[in-house]
C-alpha positions as CSV (number, residue, x, y, z in Angstrom):
1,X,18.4,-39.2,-32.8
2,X,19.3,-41.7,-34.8
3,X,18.1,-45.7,-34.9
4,X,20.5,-48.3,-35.1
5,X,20.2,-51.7,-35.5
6,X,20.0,-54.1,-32.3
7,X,18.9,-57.2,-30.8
8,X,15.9,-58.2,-29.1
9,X,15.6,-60.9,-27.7
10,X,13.0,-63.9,-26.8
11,X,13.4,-67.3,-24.8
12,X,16.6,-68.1,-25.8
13,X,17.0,-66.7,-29.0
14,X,17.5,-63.5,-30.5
15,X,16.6,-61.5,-33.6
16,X,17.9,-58.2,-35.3
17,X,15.6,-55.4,-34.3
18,X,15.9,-52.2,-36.6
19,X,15.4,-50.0,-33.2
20,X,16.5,-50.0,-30.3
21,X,14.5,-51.9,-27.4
22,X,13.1,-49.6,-25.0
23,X,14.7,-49.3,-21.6
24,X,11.7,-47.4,-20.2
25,X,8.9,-49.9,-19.5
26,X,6.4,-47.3,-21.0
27,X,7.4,-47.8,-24.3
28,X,6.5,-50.3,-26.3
29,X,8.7,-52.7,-28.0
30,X,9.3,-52.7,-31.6
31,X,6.6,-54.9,-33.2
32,X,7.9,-58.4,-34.9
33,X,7.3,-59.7,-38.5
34,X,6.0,-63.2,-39.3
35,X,10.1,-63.6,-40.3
36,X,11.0,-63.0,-37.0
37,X,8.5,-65.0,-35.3
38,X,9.5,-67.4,-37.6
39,X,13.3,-67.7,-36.7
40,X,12.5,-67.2,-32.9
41,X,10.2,-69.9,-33.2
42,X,12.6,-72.2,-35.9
43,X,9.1,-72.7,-38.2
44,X,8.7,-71.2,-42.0
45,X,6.9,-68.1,-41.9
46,X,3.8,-69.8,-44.1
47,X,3.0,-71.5,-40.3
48,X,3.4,-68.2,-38.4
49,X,0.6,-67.1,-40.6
50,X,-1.2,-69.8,-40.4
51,X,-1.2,-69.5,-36.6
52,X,-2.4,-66.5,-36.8
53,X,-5.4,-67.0,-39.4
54,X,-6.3,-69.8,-37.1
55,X,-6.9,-67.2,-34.5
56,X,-4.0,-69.1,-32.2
57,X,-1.4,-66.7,-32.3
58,X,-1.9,-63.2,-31.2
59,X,-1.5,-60.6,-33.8
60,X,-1.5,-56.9,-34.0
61,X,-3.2,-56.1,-37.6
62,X,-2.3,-52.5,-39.6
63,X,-4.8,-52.3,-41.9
64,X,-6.0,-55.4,-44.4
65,X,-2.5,-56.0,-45.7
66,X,-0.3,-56.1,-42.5
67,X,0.2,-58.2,-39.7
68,X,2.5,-58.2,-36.7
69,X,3.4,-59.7,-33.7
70,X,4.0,-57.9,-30.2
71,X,7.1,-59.3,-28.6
72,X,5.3,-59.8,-25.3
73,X,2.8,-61.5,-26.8
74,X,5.1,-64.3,-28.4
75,X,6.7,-65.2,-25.3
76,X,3.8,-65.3,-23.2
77,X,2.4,-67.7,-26.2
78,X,5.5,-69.7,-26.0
79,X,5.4,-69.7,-22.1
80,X,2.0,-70.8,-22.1
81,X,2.9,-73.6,-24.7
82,X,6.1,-74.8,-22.9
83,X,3.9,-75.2,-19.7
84,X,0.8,-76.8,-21.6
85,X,4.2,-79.9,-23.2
86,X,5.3,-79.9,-20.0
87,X,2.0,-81.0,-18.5
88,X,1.4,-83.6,-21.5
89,X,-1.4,-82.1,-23.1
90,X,-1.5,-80.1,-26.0
């Protein structure tokens, strides 16, 4: 098998993946740097850490060094922010 670069997409933007996302709903989606939070979100990555050290962003930690973002877990996040702007609170 091999991997090749593709796209994955949230709200309306998309990033480069380097594997394929999973067609069977069992699988879980590749896992997102703060870089790619970052350009999905259009904020530096120093925020997207910050976010997440503030405990308002969920994260997915490997070990003391790493830290990554589920896919799912960014748009819900941005879902839940769009409706929270929407509503005039925030």
């Amino acid at each position: 098998m091999t991997w090749e670069a593709s796209t994955v997409y949230s709200s309306e933007h998309a990033i480069s993946c380097p594997f394929e996302p999973s067609t069977d709903n069992r699988k879980p989606r590749p896992l997102l740097t703060a870089d790619d939070v970052a350009t999905v979100l259009g904020v530096p990555n120093s925020f997207v850490y910050a976010l997440a050290r503030r405990g308002e962003l969920p994260t997915v930690r490997i070990g003391e060094r790493y830290v990554r973002f589920r896919t799912e877990a960014i748009e819900q996040w941005i879902a839940e922010h769009e409706t929270l702007e929407r509503r005039g609170t925030q």
